[in-house]
N, CA and C of each residue as an Amber inpcrd file, in Angstrom:
protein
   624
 100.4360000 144.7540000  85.4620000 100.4340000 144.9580000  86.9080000
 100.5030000 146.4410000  87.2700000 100.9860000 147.3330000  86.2720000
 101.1650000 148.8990000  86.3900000  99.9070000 149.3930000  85.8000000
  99.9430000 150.8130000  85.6810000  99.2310000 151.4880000  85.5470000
  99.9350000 152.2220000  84.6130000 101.0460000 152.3470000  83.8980000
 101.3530000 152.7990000  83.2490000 101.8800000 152.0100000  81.8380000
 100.5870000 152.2400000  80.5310000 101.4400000 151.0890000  79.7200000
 102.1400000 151.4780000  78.4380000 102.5760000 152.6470000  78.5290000
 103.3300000 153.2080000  77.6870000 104.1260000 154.7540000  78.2950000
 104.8490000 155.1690000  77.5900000 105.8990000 156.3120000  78.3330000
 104.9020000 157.5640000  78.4860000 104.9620000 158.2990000  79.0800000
 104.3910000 159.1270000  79.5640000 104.9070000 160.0570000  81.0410000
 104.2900000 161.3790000  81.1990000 104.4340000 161.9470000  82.4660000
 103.0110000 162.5160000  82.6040000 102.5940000 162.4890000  83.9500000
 101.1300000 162.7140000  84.0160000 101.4240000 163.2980000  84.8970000
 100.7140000 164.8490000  85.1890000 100.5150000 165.7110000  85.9760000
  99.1690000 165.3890000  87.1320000  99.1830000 165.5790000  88.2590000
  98.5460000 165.4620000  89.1070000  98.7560000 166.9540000  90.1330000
  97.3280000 166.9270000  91.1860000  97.7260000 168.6210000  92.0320000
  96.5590000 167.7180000  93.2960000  97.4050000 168.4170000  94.6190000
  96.5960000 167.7130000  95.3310000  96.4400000 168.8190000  96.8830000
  95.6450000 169.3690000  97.3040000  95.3200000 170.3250000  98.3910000
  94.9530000 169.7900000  99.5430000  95.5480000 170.3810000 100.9280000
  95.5870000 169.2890000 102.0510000  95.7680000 170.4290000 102.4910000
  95.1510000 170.3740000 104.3440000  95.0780000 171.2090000 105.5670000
  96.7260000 170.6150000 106.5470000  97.2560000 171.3490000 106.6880000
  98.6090000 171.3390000 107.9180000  98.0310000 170.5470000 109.1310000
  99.0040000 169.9240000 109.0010000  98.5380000 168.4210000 109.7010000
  97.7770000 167.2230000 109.5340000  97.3090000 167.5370000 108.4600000
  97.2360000 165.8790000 107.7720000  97.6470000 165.1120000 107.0950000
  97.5230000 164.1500000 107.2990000  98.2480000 162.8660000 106.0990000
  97.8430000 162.8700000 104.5950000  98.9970000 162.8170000 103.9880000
  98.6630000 162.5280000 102.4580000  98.9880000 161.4730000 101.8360000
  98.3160000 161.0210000 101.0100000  99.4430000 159.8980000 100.0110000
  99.6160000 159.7990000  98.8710000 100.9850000 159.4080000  98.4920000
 101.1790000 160.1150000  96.9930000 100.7580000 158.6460000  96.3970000
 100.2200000 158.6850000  95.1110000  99.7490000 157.0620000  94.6340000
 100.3720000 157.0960000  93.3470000 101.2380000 155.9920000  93.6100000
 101.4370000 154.6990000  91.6990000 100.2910000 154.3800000  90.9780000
  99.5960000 154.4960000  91.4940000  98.1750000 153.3880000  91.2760000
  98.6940000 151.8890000  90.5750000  99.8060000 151.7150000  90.9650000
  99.7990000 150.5320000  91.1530000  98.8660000 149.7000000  92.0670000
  98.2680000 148.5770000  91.5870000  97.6380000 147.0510000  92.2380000
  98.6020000 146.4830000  93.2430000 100.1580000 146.1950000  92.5010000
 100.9930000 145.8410000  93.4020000 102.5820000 145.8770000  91.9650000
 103.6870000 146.3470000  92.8030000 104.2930000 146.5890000  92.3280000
 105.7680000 145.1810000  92.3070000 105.9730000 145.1990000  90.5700000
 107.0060000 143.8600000  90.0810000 108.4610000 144.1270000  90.5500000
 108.9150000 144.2090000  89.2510000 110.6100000 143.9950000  89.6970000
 111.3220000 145.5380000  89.2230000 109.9020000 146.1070000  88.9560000
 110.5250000 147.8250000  88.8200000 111.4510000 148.4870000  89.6310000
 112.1870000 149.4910000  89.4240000 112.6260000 149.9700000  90.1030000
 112.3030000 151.6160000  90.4930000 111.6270000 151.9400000  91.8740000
 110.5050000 153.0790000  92.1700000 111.4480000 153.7720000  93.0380000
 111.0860000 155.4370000  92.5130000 111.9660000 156.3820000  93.1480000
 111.1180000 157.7890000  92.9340000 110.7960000 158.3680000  94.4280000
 110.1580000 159.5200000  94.8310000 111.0540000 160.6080000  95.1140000
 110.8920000 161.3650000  94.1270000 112.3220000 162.8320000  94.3370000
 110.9260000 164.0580000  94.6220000 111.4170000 164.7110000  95.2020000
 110.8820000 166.0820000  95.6870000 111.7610000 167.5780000  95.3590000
 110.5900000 168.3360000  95.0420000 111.6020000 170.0210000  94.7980000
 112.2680000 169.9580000  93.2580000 112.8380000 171.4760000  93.1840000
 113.2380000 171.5760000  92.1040000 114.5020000 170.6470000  91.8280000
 115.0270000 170.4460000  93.1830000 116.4870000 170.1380000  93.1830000
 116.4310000 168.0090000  92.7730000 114.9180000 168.2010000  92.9960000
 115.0020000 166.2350000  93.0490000 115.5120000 165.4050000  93.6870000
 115.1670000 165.8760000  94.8960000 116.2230000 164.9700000  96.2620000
 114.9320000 163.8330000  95.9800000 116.1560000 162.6800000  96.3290000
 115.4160000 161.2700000  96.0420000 115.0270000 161.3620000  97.8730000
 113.6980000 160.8850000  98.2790000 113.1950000 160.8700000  99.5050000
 112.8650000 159.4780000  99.3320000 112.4690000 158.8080000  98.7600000
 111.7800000 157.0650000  98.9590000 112.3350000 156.2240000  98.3690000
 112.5830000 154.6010000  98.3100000 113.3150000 154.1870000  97.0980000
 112.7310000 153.1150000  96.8670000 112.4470000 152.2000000  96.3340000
 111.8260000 150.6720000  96.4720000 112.5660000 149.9510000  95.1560000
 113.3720000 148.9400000  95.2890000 114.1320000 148.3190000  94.4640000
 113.3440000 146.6320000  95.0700000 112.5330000 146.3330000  94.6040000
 111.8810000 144.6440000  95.0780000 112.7140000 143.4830000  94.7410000
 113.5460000 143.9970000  93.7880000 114.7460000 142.3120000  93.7230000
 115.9170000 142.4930000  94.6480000 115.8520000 143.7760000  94.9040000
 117.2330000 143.6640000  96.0200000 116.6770000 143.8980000  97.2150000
 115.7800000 143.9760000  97.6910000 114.8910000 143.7640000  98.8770000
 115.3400000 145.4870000  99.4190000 115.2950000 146.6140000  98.7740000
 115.2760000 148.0270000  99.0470000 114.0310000 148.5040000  99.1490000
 113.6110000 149.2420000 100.2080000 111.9540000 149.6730000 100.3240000
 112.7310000 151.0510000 102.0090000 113.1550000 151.8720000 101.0860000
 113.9970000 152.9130000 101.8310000 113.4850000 154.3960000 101.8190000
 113.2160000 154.6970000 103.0020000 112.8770000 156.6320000 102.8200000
 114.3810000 157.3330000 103.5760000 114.2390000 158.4540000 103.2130000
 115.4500000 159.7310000 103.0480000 114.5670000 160.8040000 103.9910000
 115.7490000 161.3140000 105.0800000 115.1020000 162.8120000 105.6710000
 115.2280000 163.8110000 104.5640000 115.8060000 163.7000000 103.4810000
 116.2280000 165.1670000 102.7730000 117.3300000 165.9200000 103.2160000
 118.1370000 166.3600000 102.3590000 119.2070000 167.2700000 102.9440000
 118.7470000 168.3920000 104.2330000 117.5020000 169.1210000 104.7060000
 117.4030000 169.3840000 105.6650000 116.7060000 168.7440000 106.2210000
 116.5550000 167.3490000 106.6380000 115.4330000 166.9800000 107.7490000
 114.3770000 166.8310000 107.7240000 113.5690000 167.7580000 106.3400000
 112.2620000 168.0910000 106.8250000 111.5980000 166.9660000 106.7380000
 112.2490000 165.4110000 106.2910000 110.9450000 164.6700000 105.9280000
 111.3220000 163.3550000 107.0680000 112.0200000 163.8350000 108.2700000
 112.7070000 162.7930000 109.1390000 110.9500000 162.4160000 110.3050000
 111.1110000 160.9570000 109.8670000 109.7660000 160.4570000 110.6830000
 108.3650000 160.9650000 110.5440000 108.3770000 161.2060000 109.0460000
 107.4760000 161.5320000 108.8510000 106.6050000 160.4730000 107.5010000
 107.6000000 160.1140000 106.1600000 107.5360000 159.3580000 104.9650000
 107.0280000 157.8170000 105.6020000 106.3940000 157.0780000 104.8960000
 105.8160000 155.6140000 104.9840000 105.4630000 154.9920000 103.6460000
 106.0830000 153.9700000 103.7490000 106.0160000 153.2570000 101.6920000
 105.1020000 152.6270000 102.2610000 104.1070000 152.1740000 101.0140000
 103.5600000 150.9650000 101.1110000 104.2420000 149.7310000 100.7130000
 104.3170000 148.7830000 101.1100000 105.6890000 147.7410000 100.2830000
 105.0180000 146.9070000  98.8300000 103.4490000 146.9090000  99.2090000
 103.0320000 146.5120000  98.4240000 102.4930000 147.5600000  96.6840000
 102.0800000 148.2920000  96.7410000 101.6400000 149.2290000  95.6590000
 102.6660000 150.5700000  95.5350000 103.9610000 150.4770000  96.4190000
 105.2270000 151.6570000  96.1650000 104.5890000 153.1050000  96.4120000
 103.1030000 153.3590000  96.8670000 102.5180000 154.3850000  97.2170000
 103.4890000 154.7890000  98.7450000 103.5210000 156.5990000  98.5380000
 104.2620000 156.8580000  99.3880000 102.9230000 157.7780000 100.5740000
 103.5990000 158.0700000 101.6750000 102.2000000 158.9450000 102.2960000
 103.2610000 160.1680000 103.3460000 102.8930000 161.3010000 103.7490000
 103.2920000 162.2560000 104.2560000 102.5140000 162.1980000 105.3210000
 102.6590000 161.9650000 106.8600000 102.3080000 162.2240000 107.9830000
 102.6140000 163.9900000 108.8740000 101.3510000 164.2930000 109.1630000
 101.6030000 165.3380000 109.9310000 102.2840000 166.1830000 108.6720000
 101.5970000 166.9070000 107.9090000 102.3880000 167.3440000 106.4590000
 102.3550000 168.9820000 107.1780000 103.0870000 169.8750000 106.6000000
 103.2910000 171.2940000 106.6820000 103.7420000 171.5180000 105.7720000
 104.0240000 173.3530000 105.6570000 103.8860000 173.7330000 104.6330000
 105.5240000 173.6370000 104.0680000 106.0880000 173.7860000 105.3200000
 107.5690000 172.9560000 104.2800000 107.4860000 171.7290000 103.7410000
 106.7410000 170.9240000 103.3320000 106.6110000 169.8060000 102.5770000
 105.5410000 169.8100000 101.1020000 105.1520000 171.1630000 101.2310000
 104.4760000 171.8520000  99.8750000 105.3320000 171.2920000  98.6520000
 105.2990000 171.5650000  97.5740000 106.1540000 171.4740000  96.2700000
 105.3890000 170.2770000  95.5510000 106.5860000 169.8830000  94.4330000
 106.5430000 169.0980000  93.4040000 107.1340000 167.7070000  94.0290000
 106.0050000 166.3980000  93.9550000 106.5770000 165.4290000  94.1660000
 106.6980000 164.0090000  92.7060000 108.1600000 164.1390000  92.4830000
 108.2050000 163.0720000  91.0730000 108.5900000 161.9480000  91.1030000
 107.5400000 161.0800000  90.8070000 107.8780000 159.7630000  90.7490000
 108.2110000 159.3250000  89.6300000 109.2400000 158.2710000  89.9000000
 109.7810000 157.9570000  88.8580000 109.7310000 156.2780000  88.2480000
 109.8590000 155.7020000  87.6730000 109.2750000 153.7160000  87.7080000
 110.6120000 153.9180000  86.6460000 111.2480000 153.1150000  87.1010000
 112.7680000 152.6380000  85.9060000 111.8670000 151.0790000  85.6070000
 112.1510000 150.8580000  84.3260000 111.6640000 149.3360000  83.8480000
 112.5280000 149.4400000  82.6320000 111.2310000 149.0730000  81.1560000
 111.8010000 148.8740000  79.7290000 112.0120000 150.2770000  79.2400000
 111.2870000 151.1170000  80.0610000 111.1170000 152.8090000  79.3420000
 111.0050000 153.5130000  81.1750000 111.1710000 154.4780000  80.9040000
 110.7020000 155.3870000  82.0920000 110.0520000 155.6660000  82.0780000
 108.9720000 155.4940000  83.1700000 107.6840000 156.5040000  83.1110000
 107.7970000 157.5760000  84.7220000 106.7130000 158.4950000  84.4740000
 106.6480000 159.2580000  85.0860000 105.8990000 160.0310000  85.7840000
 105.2180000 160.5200000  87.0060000 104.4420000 161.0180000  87.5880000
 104.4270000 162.1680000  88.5100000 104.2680000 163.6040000  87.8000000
 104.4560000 164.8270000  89.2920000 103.3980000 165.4390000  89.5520000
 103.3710000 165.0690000  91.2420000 101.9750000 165.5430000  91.8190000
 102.7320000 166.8910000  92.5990000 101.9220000 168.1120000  92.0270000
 101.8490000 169.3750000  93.0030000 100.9500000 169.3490000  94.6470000
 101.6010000 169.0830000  95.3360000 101.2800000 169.3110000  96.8100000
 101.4190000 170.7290000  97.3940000  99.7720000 171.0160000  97.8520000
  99.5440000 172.6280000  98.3730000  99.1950000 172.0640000  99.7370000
  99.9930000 173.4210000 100.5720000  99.5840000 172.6230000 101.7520000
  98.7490000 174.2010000 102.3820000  97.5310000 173.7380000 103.2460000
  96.7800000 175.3040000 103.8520000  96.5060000 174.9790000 105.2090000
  97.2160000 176.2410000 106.1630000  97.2380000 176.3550000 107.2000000
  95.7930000 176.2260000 107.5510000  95.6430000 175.9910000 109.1520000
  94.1900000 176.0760000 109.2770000  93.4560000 177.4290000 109.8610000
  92.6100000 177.6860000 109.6050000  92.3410000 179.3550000 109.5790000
  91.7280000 180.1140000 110.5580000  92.3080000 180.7480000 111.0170000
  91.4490000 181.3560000 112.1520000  90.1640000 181.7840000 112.3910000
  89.2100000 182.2970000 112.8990000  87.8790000 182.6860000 113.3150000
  88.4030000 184.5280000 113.0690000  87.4880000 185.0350000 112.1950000
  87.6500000 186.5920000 111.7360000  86.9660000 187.4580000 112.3680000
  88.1510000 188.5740000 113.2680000  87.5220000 189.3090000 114.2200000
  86.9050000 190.5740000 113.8180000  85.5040000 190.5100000 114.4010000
  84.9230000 192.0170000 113.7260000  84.6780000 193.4900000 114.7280000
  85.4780000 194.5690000 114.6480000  85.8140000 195.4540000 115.3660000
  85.3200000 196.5510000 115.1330000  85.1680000 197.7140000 116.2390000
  84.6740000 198.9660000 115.2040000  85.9220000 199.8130000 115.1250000
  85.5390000 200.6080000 113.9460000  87.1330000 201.5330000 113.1780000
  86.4590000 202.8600000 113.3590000  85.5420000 203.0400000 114.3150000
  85.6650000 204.7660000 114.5150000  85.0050000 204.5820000 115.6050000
  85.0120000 206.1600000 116.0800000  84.2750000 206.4130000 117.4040000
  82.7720000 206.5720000 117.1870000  82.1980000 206.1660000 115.8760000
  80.5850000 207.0880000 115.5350000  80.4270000 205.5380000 116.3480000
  80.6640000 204.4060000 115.6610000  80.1150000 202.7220000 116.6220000
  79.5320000 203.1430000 117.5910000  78.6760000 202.9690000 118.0920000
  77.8640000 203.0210000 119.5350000  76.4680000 202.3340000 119.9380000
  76.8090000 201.2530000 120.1470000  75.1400000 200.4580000 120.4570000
  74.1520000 201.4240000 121.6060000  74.9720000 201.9800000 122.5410000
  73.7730000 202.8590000 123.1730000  73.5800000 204.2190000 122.8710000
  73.8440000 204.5620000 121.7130000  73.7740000 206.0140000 121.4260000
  72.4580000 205.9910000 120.6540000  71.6490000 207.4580000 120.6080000
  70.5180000 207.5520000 120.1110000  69.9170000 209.1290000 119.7530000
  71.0540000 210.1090000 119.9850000  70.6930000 210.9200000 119.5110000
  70.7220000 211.0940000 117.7740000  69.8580000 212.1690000 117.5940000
  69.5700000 212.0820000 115.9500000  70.8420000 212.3320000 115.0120000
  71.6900000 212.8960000 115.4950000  73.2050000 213.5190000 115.2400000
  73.6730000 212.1330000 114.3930000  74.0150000 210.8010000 115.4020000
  74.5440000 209.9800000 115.3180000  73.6060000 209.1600000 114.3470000
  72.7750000 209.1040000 114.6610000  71.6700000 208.2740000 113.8390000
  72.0650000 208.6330000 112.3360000  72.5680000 209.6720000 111.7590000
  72.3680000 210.1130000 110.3650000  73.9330000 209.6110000 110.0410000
  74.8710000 209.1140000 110.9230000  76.2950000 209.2250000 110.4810000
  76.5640000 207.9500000 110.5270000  77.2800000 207.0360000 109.4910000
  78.1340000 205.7030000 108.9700000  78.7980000 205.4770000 110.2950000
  78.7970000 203.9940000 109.8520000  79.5430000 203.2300000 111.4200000
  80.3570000 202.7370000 111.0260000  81.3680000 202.4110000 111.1930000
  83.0640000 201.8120000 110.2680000  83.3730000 200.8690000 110.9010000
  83.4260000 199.9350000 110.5960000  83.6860000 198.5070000 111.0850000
  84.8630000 197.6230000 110.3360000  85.6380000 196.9860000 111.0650000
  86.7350000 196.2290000 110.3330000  86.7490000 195.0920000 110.4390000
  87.4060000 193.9450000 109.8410000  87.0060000 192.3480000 109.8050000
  88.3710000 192.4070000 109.5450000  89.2460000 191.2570000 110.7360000
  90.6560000 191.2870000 110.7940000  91.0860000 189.9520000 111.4020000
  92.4040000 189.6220000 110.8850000  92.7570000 188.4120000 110.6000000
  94.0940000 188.2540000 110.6750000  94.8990000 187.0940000 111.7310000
  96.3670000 187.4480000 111.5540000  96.9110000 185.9950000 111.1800000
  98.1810000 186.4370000 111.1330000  99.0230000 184.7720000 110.7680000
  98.2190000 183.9860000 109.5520000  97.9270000 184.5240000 108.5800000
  97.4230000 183.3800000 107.4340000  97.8750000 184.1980000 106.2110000
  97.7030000 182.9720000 104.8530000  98.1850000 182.9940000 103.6870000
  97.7380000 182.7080000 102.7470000  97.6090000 182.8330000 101.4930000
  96.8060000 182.2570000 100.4820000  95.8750000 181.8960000 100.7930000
  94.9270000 183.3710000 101.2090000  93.2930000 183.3970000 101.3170000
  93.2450000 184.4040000 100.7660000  91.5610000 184.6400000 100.9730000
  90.2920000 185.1450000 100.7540000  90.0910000 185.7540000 101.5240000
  89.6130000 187.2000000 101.9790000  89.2190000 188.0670000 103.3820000
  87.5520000 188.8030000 102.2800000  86.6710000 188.5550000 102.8440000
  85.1930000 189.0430000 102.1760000  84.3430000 189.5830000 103.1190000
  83.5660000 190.9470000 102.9690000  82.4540000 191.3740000 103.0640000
  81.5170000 190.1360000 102.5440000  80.4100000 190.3710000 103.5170000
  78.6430000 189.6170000 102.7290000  77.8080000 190.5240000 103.5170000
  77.0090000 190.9320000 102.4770000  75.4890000 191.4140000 102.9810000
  74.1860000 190.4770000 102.9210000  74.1900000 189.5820000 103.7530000
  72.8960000 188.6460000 103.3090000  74.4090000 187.5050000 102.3580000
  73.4730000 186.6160000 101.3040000  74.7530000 186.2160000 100.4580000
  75.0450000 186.8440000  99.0500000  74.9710000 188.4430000  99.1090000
  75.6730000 189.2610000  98.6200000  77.2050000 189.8160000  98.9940000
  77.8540000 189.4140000  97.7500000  79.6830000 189.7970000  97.8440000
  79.5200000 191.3660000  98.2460000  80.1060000 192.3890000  98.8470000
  80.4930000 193.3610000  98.9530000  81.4710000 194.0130000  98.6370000
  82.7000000 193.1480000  99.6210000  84.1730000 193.4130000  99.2050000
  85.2040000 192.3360000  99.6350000  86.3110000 192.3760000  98.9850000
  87.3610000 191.1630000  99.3100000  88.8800000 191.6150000  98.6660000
  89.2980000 190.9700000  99.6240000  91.0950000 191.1400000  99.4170000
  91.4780000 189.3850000  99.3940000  92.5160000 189.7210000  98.5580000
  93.0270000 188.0550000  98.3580000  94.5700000 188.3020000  98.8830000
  95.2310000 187.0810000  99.3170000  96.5090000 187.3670000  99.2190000
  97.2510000 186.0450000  98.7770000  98.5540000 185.8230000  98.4220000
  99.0540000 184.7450000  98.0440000 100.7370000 184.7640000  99.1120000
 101.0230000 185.8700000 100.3910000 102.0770000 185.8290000 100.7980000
 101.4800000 184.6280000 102.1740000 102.3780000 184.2780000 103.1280000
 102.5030000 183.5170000 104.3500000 102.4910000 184.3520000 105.2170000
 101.6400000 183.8260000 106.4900000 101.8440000 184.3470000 107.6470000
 101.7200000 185.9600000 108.0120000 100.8220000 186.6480000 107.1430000
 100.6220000 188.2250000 107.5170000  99.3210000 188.7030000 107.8840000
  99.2050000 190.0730000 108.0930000  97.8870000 190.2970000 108.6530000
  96.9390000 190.9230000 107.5360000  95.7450000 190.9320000 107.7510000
  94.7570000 191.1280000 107.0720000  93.7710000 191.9080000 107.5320000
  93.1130000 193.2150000 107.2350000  92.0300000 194.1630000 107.4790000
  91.1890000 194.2900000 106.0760000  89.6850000 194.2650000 106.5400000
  89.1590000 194.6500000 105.3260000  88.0210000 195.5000000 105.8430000
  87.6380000 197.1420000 106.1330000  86.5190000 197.4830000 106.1370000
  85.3560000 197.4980000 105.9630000  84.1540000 198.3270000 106.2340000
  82.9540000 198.1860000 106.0250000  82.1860000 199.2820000 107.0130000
  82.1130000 200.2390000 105.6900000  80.8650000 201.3840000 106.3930000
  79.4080000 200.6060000 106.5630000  78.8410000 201.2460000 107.4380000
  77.0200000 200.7970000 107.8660000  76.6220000 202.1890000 107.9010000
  75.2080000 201.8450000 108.0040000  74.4800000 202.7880000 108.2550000
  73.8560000 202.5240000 109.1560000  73.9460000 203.5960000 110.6060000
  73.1530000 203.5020000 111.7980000  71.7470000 202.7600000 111.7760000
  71.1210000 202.8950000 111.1800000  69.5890000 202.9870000 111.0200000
  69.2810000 201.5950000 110.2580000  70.4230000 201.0780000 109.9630000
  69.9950000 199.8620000 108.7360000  70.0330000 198.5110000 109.4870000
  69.1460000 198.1140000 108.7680000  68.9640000 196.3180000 109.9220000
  69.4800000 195.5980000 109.1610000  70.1030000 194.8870000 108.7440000
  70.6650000 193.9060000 107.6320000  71.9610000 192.6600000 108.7240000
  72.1560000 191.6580000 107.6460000  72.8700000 190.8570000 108.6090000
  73.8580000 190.6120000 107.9740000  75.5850000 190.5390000 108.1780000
  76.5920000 190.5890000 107.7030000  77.2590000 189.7690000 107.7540000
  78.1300000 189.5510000 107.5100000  79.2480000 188.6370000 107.8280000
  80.9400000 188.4670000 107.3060000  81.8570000 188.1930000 107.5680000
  83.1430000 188.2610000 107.0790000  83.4840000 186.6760000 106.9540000
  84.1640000 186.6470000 105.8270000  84.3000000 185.3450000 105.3830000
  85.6750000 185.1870000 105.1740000  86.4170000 184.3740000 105.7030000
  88.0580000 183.8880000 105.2820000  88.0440000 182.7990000 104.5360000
  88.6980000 182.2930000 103.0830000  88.8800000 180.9360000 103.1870000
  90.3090000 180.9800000 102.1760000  90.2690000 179.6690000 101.9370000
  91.3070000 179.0330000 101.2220000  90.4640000 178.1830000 100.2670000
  91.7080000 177.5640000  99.5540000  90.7240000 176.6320000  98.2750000
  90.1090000 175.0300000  99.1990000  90.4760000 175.1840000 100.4470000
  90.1820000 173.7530000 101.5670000  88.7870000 174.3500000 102.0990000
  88.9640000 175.1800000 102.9040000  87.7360000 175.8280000 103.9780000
  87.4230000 176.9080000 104.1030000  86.6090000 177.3450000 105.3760000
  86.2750000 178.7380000 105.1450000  85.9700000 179.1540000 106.9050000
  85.9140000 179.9450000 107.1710000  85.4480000 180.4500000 108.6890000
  84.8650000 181.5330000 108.9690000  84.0920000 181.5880000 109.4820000
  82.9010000 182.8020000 108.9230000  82.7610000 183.1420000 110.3900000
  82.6030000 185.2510000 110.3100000  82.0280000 185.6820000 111.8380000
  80.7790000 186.5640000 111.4210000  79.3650000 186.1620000 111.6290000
  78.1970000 186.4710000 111.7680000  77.7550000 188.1730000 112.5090000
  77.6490000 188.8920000 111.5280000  77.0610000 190.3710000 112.6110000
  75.4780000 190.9860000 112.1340000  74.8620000 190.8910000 113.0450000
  73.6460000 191.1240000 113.0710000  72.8400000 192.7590000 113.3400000
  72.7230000 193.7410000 112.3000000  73.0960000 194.7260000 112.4880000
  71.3260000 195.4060000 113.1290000  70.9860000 195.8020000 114.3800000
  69.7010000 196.1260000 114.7230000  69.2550000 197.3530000 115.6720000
């Protein structure tokens, strides 16, 4: 009736956008007279419980809250699911099946904000769509591609779908600049690219 027919721990990793639902799976069909327990974090706070002979099918806020009205068992397959998920609900989730042996299951949950639209600005005074003397014509245009409140992305130059340049980061919630000289005179079409390992959001510049 399990999915598990000998002892084992099986690693699983699973990537999700802030604010959606997840669900963690037994792959159980339907679950016997096991006894099923979902701990989270390093610390292993038990969050779910399902005991089927004593009629237990129980979720936990966690010592802070974070998981209050949010957790949902299935009663039938002991699959658990995360509603409205954020990034405080990121981490290690371990399931556990008590029977003849223990078995075992920890899924890494990444959670990625959703990403803003990347603003493209000019970074000097040469920028000038109505300028046309020859002076200016011969001198680089400095342009910046900028980005606030995000985390564990990607910030990229493209020329056409040629890479140029890129900054990565792995902190939360900070800001992001990435330059880009032009040349007055050059027609080419650009673009700045943000993403994460989920999506991407792209701002289009058309240089003429």
């Amino acid at each position: 009736m399990g999915v598990f027919g000998s002892e084992k721990n099986e690693m699983q990793s699973l990537s999700v956008m802030e604010g959606d639902s997840v669900t963690l799976h037994t792959d159980f069909t339907e679950i016997r007279e096991d006894e099923i327990m979902w701990n989270f974090g390093a610390e292993k706070c038990l969050i779910a419980q399902i005991h089927k002979a004593s009629g237990i099918f129980s979720t936990y806020d966690g010592p802070d809250k974070r998981f209050r009205d949010r957790l949902k068992l299935d009663r039938q397959t002991g699959s658990l699911t995360i509603t409205n998920i954020t990034t405080q609900h990121a981490g290690e989730y371990k399931l556990e099946i008590i029977a003849a042996k223990l078995h075992s299951k920890t899924i890494s949950v990444f959670v990625y904000t959703r990403l803003p639209v990347p603003v493209i600005s000019n970074n000097s005074s040469n920028c000038s769509s109505s300028s046309s003397s020859s002076s200016s014509s011969q001198q680089n245009c400095s342009l910046l591609c900028s980005v606030v409140n995000v985390g564990h992305v990607t910030l990229s130059w493209y020329k056409g779908n040629s890479l140029l340049s890129s900054i990565s980061v792995s902190d939360l919630s900070i800001s992001l600049s990435l330059p880009l000289e032009v040349e007055y005179q050059e027609k080419n079409s650009y673009s700045c690219v943000i993403n994460n390992p989920i999506t991407n959001q792209t701002t289009h510049l058309d240089i003429s």
